[in-house]
Structures are given as structure tokens and as C-alpha cells.
C-alpha positions, -999 to 999 in steps of 0.1 A, spaced: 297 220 364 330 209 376 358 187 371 366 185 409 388 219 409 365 233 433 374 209 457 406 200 480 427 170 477 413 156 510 377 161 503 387 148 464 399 116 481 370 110 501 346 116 468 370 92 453 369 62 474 336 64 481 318 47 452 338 15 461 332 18 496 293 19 485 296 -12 465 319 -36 491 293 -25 514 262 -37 493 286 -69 483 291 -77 518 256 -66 532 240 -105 524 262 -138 519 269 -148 482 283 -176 469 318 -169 445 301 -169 415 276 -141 432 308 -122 442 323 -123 409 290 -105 394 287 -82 423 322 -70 412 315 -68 374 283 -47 385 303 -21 410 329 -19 378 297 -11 353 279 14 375 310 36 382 316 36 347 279 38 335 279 76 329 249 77 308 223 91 334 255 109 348 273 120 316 265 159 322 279 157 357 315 166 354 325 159 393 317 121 383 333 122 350 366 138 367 369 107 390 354 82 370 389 63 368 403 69 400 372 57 416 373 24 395 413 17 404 402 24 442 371 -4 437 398 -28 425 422 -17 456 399 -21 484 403 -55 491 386 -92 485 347 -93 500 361 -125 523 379 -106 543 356 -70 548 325 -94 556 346 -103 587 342 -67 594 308 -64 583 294 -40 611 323 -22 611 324 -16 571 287 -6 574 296 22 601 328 35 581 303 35 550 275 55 560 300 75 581 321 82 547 286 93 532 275 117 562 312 133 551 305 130 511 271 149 521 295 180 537 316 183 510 293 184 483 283 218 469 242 221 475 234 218 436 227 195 406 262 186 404 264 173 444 226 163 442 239 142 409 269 128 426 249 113 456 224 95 430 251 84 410 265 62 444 231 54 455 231 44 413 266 18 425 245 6 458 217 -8 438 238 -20 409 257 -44 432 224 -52 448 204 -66 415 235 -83 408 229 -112 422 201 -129 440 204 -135 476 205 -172 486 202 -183 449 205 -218 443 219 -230 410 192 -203 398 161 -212 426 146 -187 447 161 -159 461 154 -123 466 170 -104 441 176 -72 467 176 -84 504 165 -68 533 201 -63 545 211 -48 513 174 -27 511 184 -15 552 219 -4 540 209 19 509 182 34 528 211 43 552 236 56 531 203 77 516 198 94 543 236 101 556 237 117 525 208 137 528 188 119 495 153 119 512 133 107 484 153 78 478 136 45 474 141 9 458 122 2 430 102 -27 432 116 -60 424 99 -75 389 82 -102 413 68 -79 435 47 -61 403 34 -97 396 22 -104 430 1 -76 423 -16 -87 388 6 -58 372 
């Protein structure tokens, strides 16, 4: 276990912006309406702090704060969706470099679940083309495409979504 000693301050800053680069990325990955965005960011806040699957992993707990003060420095979702491509690239691009810098061990293995942890956080936030609480998909395809991407730039390759609650009734579950 570490408390990011082992690493430089380069590769520290990289570890560090990337759970808000995850999140914007989700935010942006499907339109939302204001009240949408507002939860999205709530979400991203709760699932960099939410340490309880992640509590033992002291690379997390030693950026915990810097990595929420970087979420709220990144900049409004207006004005990365006009960069939306772009954003995507320098995400999963960030992730391929989080992958390199992380030791090969629980601690790494924990990190990369732990932003995968953000991704899917900022996903279930908010449905996708709600209306005033009608219909939507509460994980969209565009945010489903981007999380498997960011999976495997980091190397996670038995990453999946779990199903949505309306998929399990489809079924008769």
C-alpha cells in the first residue's frame, strides 16, 4: 500500500486529474438537461469521495482531495461538450497513461476500478433524454461505448456494466 510516494510528481498529476477527466467525459458523453448536469456533478463529487469499496487503497485515499478540487477546476460541461470528440480522445488517451504508471498490483488494479467506479456513477446519475421523469435510459449507449473504452485503455478486461433495473424485468427477473 501506498500513499503515492512511490510515484513522481508528473505521473502524481496525471493519477490526479484523471478521475475528473473520467467523469466530464461520462457528463458530456449524452446531452442532459441543467437539472441532469447538476446531478451528474453531485455524483462525480460522491464517487471520488466514496472510499468504502476503496478505503484499503491508499494511492486513492492520498489523492482523494486533490482529485475532488481538480473535478471542480476542470471547467462547466457547456463548454467541453463543444469538444466532445476531442475530450473523449484526451480521456481514454489519459487512461492508456494512468495504465503505465500504475504499479501491476491490487493497489493499481484498485485504482483503475475505482475510476471506472466515477464513470458509472456519473452515468446512473441521470437518465438520458428524461422528461420531467418519462422514459429514458438510465446509462446510454454513448456513455456504455465510452466506459468500455476507458476499460480497456486501462487494461480492465473484465469490465462490464451491470444491467440496468429494467433490463432484469424485461426478463421476468
Amino acid at each position: 500500500m501506498s500513499d503515492g510516494m512511490d510515484y513522481c510528481d508528473e505521473d502524481m498529476e496525471i493519477l490526479t486529474k484523471a478521475p475528473s477527466k473520467m467523469g466530464h467525459a461520462v457528463m458530456i458523453a449524452s446531452r442532459t438537461r441543467f437539472f441532469g448536469a447538476n446531478r451528474e456533478m453531485r455524483a462525480m463529487e460522491e464517487a471520488i469521495m466514496d472510499l468504502e469499496d476503496f478505503g484499503d487503497n491508499g494511492l486513492i485515499k492520498g489523492i482523494v482531495d486533490e482529485a475532488r478540487a481538480e473535478m471542480k477546476r476542470e471547467g462547466w460541461h457547456r463548454e467541453l461538450r463543444k469538444r466532445r470528440e476531442e475530450y473523449h480522445r484526451e480521456t481514454i488517451g489519459l487512461c492508456g497513461e494512468v495504465k503505465g504508471i500504475l504499479r501491476k498490483d491490487e493497489e493499481g488494479e484498485g485504482f483503475k476500478r475505482w475510476l471506472l467506479h466515477v464513470g458509472e456513477n456519473v452515468a446512473r446519475a441521470f437518465p438520458t433524454d428524461e422528461f420531467m421523469g418519462i422514459g429514458g435510459v438510465v446509462i446510454s449507449r454513448e456513455e456504455k461505448n465510452l466506459l468500455k473504452s476507458v476499460a480497456e485503455a486501462l487494461g480492465v478486461t473484465d469490465y462490464h456494466i451491470e444491467r440496468e433495473p429494467t433490463e432484469d424485468r424485461d426478463e421476468g427477473h
